[in-house]
Residue frames as a rotation matrix with the C-alpha (Angstrom) as fourth column:
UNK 1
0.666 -0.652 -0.364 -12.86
0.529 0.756 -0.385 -2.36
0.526 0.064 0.848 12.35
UNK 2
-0.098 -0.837 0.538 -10.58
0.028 -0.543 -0.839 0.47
0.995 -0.067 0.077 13.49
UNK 3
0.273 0.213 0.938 -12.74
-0.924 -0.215 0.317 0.32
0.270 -0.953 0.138 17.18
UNK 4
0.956 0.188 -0.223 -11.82
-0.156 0.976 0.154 -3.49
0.246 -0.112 0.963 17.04
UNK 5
0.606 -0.794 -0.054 -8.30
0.437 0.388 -0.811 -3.28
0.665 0.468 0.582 16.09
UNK 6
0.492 -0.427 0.759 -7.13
-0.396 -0.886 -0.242 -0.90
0.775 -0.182 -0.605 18.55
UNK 7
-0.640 -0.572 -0.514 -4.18
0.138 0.572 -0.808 -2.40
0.756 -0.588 -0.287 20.69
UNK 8
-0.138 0.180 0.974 -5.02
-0.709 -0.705 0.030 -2.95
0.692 -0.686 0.225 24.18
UNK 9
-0.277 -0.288 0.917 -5.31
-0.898 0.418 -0.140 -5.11
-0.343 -0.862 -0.375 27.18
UNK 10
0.730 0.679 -0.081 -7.62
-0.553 0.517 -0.654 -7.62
-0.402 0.522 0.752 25.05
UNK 11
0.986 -0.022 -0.167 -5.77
-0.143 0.410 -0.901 -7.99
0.088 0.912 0.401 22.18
UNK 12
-0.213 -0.976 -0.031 -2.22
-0.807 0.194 -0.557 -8.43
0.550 -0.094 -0.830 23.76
UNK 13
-0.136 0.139 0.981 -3.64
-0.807 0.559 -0.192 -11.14
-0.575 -0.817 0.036 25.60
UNK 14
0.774 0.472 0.421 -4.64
-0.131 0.771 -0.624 -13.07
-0.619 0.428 0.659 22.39
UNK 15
0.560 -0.738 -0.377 -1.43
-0.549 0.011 -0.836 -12.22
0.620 0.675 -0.399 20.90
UNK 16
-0.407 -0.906 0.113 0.54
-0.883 0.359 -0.302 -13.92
0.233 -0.223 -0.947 23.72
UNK 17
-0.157 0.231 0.960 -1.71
-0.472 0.837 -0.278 -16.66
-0.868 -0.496 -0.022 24.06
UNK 18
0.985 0.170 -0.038 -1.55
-0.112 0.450 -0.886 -17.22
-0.133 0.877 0.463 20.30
UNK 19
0.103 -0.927 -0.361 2.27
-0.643 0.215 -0.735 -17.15
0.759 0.308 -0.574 20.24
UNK 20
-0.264 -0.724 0.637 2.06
-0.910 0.406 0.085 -19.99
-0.320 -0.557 -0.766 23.01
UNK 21
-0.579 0.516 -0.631 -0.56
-0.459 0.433 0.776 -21.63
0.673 0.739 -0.014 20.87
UNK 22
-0.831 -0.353 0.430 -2.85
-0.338 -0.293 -0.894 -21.90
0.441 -0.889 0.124 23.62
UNK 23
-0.484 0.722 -0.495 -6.19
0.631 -0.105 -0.769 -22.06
-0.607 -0.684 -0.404 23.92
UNK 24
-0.962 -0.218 -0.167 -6.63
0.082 -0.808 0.583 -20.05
-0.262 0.547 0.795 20.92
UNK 25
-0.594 0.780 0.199 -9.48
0.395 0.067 0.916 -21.22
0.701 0.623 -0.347 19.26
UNK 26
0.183 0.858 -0.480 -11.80
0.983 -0.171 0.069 -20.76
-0.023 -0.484 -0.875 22.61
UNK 27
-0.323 -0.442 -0.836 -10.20
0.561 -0.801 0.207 -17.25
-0.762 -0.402 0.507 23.25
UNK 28
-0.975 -0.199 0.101 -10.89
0.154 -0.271 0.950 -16.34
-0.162 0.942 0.295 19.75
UNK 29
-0.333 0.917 0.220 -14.64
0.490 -0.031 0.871 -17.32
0.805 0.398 -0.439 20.07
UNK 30
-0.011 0.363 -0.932 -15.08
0.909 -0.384 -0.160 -15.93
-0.416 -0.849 -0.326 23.68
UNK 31
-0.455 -0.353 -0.818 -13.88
0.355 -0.914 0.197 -12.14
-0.817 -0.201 0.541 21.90
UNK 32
-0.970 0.243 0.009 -15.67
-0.112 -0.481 0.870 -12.30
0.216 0.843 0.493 18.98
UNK 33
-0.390 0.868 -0.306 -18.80
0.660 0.496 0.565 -13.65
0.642 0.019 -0.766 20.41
UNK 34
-0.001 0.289 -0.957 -18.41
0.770 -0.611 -0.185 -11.38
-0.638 -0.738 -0.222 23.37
UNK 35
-0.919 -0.044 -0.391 -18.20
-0.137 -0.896 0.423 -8.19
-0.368 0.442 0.818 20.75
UNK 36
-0.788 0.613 -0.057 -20.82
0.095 0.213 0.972 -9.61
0.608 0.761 -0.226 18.71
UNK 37
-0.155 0.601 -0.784 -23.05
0.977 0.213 -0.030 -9.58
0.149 -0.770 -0.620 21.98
UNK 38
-0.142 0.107 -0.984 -22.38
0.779 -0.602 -0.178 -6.61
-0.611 -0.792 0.002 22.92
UNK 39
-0.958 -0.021 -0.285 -22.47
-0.171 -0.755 0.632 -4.59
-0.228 0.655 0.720 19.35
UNK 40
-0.297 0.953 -0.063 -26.10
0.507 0.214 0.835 -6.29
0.809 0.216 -0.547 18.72
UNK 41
0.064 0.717 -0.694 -27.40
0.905 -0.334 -0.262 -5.04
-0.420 -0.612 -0.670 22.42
UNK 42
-0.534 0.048 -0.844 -26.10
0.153 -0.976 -0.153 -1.61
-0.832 -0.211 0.514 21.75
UNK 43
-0.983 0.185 -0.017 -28.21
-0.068 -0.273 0.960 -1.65
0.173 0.944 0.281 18.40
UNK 44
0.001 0.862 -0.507 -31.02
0.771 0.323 0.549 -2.89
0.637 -0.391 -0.664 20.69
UNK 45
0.530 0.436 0.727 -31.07
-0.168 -0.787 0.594 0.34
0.831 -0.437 -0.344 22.39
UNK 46
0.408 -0.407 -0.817 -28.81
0.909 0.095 0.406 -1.24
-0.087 -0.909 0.408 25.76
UNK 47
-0.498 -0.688 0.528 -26.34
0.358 -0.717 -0.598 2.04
0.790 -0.109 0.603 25.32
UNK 48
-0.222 0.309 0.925 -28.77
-0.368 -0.905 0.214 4.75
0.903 -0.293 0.314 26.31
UNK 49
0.957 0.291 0.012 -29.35
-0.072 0.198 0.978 2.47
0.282 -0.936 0.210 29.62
UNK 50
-0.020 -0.925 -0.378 -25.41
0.947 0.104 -0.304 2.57
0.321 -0.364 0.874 30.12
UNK 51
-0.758 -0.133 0.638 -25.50
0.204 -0.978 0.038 6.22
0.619 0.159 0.769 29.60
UNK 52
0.411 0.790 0.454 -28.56
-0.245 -0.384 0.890 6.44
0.878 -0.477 0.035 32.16
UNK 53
0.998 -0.011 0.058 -26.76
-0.052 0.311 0.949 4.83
-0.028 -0.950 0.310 34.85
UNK 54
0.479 -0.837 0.264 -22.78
-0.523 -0.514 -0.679 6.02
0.705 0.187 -0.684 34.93
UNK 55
0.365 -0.357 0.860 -22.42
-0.874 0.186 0.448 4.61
-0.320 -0.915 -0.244 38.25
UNK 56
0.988 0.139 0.067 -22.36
-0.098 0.902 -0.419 1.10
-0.119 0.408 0.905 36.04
UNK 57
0.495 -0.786 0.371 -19.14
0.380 -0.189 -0.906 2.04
0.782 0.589 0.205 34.10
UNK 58
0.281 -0.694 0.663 -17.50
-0.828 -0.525 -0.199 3.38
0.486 -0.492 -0.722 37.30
UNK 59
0.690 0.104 0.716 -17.86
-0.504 0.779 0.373 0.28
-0.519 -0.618 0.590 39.15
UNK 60
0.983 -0.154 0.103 -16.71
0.173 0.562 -0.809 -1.46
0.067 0.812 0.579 35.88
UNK 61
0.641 -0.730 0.238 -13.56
-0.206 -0.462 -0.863 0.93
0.740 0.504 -0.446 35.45
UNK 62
0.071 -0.614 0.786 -12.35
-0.940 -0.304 -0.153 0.56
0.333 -0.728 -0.599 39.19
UNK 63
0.456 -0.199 0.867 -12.31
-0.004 0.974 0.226 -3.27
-0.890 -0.106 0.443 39.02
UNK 64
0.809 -0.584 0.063 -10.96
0.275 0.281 -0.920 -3.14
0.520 0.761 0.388 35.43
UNK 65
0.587 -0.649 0.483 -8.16
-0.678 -0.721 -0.145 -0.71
0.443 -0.242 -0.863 37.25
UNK 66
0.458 -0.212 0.863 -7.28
-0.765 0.399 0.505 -3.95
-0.452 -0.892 0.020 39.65
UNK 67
0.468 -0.320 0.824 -7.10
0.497 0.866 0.054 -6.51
-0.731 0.384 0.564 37.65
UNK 68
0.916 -0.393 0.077 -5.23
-0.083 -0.374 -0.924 -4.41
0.391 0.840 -0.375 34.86
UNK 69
0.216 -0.611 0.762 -2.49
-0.972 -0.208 0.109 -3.49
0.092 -0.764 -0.639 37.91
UNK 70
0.682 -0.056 0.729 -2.71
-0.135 0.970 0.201 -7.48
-0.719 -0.235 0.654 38.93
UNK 71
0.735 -0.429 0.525 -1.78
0.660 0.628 -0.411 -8.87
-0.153 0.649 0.745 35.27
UNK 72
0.571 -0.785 0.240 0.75
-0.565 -0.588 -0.579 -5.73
0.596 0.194 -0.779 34.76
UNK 73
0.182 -0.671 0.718 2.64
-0.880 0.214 0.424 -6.91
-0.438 -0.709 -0.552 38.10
UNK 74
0.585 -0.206 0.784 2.31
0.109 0.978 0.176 -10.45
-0.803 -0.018 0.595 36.77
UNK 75
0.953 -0.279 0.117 3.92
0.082 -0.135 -0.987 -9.36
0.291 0.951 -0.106 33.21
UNK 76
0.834 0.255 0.490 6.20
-0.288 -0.556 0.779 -8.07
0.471 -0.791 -0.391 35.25
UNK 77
0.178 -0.568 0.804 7.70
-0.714 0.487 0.503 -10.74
-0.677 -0.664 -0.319 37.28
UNK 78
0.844 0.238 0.481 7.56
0.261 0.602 -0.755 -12.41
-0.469 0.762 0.446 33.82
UNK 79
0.883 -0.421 0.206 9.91
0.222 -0.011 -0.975 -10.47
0.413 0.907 0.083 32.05
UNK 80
0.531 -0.518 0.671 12.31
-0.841 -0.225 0.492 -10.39
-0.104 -0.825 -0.555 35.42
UNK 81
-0.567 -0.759 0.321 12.47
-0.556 0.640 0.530 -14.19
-0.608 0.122 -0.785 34.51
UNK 82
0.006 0.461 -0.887 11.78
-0.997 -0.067 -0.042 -14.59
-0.079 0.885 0.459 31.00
UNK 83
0.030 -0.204 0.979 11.07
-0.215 0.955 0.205 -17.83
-0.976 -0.217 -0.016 29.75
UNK 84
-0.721 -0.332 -0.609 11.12
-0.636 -0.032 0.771 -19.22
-0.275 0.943 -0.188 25.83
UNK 85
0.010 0.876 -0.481 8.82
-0.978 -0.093 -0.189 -20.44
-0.211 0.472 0.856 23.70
UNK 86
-0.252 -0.381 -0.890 9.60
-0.324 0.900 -0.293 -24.38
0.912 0.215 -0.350 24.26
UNK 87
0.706 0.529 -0.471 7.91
-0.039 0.694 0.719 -27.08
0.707 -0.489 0.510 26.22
UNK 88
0.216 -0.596 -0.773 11.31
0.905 0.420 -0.070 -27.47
0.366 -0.684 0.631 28.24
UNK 89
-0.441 -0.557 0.704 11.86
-0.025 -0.776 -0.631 -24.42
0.897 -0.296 0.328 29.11
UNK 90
-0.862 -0.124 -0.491 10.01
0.501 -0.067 -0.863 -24.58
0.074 -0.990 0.120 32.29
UNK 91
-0.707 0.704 -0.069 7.01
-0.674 -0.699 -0.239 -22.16
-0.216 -0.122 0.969 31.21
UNK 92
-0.770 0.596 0.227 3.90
0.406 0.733 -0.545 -24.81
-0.491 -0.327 -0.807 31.54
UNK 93
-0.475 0.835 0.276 0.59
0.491 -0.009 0.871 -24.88
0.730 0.550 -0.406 29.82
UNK 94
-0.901 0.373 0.221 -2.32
-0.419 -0.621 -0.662 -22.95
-0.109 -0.689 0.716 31.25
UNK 95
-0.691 0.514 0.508 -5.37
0.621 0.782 0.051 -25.10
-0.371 0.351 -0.860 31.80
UNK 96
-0.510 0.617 0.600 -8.51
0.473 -0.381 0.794 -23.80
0.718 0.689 -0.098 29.33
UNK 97
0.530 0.831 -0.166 -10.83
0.679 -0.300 0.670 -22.55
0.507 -0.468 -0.724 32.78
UNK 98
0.086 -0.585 -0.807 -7.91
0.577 -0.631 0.519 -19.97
-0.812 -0.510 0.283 34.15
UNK 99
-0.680 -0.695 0.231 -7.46
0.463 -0.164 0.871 -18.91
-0.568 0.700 0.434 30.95
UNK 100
-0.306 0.803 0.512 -10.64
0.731 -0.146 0.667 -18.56
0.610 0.578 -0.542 29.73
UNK 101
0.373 0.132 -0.919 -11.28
0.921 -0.176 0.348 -16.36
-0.116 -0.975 -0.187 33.29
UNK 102
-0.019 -0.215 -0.976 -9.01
0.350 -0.916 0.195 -13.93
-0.936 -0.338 0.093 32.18
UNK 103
-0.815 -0.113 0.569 -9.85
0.547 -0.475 0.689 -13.56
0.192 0.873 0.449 28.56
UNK 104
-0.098 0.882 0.462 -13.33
0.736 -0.248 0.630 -12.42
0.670 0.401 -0.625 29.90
UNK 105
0.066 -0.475 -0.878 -11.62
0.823 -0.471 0.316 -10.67
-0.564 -0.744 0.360 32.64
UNK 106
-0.767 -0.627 -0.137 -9.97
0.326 -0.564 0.759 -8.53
-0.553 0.537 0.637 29.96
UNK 107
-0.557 0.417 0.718 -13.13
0.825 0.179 0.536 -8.37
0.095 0.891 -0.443 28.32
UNK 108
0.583 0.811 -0.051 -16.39
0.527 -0.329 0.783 -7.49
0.619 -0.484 -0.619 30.44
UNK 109
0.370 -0.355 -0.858 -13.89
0.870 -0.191 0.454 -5.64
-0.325 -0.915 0.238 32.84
UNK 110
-0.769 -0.500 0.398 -12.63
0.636 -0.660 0.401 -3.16
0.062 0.561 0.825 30.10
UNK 111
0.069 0.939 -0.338 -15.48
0.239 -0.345 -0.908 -0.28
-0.969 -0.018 -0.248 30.65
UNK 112
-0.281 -0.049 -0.959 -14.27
-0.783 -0.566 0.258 1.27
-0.555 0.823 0.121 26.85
UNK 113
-0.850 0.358 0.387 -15.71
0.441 0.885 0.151 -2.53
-0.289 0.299 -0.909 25.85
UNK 114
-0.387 0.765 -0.514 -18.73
0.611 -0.205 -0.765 -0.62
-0.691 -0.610 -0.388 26.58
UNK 115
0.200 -0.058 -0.978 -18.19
-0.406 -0.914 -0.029 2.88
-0.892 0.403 -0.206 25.23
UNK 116
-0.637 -0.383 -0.670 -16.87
-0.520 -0.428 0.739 1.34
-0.570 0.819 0.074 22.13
UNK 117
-0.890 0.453 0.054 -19.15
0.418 0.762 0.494 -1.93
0.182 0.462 -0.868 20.87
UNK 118
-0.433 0.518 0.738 -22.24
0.897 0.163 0.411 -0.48
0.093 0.840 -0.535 22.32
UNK 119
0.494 0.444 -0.748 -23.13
0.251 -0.896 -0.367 2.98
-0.833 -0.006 -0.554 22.98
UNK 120
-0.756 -0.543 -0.366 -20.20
-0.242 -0.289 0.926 3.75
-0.608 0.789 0.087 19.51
UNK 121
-0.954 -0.225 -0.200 -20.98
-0.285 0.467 0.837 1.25
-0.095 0.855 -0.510 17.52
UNK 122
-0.474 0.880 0.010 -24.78
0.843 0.457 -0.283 1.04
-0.254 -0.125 -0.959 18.40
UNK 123
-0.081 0.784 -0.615 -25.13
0.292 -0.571 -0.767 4.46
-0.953 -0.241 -0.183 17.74
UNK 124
-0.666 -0.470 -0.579 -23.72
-0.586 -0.151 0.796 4.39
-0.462 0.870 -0.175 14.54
UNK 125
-0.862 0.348 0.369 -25.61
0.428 0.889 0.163 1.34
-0.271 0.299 -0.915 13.67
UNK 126
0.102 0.943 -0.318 -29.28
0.619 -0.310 -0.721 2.88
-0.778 -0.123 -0.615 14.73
UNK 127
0.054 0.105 -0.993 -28.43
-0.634 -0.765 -0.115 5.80
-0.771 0.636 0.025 12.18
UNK 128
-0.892 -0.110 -0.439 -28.79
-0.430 -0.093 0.898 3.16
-0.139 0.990 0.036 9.31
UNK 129
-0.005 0.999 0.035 -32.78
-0.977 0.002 -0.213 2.63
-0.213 -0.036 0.976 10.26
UNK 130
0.791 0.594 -0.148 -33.63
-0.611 0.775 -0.161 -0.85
0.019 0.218 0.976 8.60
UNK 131
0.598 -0.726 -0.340 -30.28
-0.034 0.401 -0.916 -1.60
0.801 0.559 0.215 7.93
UNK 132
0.268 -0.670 0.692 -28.96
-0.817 -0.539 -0.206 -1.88
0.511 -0.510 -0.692 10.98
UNK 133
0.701 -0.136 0.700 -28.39
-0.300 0.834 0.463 -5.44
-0.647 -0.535 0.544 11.75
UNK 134
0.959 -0.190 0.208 -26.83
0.217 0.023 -0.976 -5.38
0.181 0.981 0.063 8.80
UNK 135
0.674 -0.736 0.062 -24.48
-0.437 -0.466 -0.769 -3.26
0.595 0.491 -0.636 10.12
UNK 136
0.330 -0.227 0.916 -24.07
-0.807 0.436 0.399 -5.06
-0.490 -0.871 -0.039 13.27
UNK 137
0.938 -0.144 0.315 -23.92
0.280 0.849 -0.448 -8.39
-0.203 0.508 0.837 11.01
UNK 138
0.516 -0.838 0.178 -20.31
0.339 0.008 -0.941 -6.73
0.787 0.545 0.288 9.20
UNK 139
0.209 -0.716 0.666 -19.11
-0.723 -0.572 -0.388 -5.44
0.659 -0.401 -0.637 12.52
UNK 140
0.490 -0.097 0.866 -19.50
-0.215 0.950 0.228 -9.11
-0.845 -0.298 0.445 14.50
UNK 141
0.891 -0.344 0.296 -17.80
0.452 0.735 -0.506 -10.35
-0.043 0.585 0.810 11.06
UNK 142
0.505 -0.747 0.432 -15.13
-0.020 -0.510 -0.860 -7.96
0.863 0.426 -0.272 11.17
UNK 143
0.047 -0.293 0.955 -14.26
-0.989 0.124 0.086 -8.78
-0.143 -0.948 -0.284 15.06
UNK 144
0.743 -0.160 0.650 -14.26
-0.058 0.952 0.301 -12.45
-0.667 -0.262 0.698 14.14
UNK 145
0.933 -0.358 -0.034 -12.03
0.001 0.099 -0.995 -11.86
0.360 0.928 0.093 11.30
UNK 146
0.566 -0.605 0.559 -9.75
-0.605 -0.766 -0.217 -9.58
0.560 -0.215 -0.800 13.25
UNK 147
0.634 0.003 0.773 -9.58
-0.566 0.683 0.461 -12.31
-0.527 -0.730 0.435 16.43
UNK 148
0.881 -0.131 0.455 -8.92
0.309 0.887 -0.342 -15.13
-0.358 0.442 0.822 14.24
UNK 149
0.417 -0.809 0.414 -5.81
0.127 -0.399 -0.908 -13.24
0.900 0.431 -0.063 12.51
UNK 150
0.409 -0.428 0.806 -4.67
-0.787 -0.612 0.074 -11.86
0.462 -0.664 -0.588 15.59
UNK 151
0.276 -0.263 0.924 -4.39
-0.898 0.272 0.346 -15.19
-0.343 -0.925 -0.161 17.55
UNK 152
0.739 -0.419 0.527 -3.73
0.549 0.828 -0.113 -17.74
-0.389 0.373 0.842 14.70
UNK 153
0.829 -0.523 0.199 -1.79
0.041 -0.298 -0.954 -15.42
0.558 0.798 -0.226 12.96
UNK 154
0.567 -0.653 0.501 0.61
-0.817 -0.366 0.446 -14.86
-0.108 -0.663 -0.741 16.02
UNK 155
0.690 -0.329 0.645 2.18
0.029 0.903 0.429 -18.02
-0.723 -0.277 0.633 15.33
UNK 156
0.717 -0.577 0.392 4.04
0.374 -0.157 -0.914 -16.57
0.589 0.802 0.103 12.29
UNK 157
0.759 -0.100 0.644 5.97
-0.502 -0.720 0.479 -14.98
0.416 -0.686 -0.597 15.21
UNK 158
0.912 -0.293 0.286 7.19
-0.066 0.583 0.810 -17.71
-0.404 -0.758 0.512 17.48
UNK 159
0.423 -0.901 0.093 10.63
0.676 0.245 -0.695 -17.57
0.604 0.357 0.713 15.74
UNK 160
0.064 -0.110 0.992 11.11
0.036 -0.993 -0.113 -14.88
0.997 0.043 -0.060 17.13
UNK 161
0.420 0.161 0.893 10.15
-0.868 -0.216 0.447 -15.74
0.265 -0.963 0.049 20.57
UNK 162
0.645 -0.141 -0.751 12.29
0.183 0.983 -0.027 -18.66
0.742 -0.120 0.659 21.00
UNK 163
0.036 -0.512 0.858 14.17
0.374 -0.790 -0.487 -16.28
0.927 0.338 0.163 22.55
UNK 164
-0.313 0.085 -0.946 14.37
0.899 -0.294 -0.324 -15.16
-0.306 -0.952 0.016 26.24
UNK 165
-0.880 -0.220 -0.422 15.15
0.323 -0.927 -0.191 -11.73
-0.349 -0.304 0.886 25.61
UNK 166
-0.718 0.671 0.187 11.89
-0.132 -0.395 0.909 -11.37
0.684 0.628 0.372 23.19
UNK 167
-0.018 0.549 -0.836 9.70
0.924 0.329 0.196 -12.90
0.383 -0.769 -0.512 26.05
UNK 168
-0.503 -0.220 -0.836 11.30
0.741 -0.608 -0.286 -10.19
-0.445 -0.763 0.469 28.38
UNK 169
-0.997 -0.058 0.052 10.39
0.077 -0.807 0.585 -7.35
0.008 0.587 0.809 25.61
UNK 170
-0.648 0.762 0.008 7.21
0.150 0.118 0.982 -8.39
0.747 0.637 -0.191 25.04
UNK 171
0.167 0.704 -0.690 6.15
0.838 0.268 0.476 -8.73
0.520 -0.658 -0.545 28.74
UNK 172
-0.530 -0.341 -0.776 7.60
0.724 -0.659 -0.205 -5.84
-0.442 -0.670 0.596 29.47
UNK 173
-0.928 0.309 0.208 5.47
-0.154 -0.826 0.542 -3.86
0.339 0.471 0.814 26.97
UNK 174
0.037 0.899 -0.437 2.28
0.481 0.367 0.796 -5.82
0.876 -0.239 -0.419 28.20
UNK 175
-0.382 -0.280 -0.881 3.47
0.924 -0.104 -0.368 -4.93
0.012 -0.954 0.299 31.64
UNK 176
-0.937 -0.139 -0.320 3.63
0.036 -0.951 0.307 -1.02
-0.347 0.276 0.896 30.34
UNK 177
-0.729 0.612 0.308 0.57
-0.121 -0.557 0.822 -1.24
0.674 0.562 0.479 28.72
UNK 178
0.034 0.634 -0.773 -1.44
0.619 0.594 0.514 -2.42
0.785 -0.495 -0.372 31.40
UNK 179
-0.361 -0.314 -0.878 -0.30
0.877 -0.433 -0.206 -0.28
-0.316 -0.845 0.432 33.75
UNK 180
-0.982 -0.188 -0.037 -1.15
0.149 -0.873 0.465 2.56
-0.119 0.451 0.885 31.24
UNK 181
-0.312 0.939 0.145 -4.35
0.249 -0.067 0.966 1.65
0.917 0.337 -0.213 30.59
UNK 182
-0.056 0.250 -0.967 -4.97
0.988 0.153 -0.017 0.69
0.143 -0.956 -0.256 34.51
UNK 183
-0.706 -0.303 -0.640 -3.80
0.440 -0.896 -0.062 5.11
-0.555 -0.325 0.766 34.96
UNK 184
-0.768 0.617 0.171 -6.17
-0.083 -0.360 0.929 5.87
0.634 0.700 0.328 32.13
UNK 185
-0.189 0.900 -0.392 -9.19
0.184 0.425 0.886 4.32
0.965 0.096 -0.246 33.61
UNK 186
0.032 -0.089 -0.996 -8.30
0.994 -0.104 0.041 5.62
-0.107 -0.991 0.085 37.20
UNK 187
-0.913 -0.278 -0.298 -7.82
0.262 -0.961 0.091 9.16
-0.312 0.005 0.950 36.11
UNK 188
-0.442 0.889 -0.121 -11.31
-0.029 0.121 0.992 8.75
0.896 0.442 -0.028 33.82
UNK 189
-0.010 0.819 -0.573 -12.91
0.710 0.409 0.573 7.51
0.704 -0.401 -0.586 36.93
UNK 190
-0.297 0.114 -0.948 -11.68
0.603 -0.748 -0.278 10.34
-0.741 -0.654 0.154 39.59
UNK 191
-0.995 -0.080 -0.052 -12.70
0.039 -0.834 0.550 12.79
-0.088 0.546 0.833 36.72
UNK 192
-0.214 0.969 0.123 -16.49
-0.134 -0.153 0.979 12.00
0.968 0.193 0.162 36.64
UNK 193
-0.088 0.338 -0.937 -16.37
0.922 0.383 0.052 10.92
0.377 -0.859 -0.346 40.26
């Protein structure tokens, strides 16, 4: 759970697309299904072919690096002119096939997607011999759990964001984190390059 929970480009996406009430549900199954994929391969042995071919994850990291940089700028110009959590306000729906686009954007584009679900969490797994679907089984239930909270639960919230100024805050930390990550994963990548 603690590799699941960890803030990041993902999970601030599902948090602001659960405080617009969005699209949740798909967004919710696209991230838990996509973990749940990807913690079963690494129990199927996929790591050690990540870990044979680096060049994979570099590719990965310097297109996450773009599109991280992209949705920062776009946070951005968001919290320049904030908008409020209300149908009039001018901020429009996003249809389900853009949306969906960039939840898997955020997903399959993250290389630590990788590093953590399955070379981590696959090697962990393999070390409980028979029992390892098992463990895969409670870590795919503990990423749908997490999801689900994360993007229905964000709706306790929206007081809060009726607000302009909270908009602004919020996109301005998305903004920040994105960018941070976006320097992470560029510095990672000139370091093994």
């Amino acid at each position: 759970m603690s590799l699941i929970v960890a803030i990041g480009a993902q999970n601030a996406f599902v948090l602001r697309q659960g405080l617009r009430k969005e699209h949740v549900l798909p967004i919710v199954i696209v991230c838990a299904g996509t973990d749940a994929l990807l913690i079963c391969a690494g129990i199927a042995g996929v790591g050690a072919l990540i870990l044979a071919a680096p060049w994979v994850l570099v590719v990965v990291r310097w297109v996450g690096v773009a599109f991280l940089v992209l949705y920062g700028v776009l946070a951005a110009k968001r919290a320049i002119r904030p908008g409020e959590l209300d149908p009039a306000s001018g901020v429009g729906p996003v249809g389900l096939w853009p949306t969906l686009a960039a939840c898997l954007a955020f997903t399959w584009l993250n290389p630590h997607v990788y590093l953590d679900t399955v070379v981590l969490m696959g090697t962990v797994g393999n070390g409980y011999g028979d029992a390892r679907w098992w463990f895969a089984l409670g870590a795919a239930l503990a990423s749908a759990v997490w999801f689900t909270a994360l993007g229905f639960g964000a709706r306790m919230l929206r007081p809060v964001f009726r607000s302009p100024v909270a908009w602004r805050v919020l996109d301005v930390l998305i903004a920040l984190m994105m960018f941070a990550i976006a320097v992470t994963l560029a510095v990672e990548a000139l370091a093994e390059g």
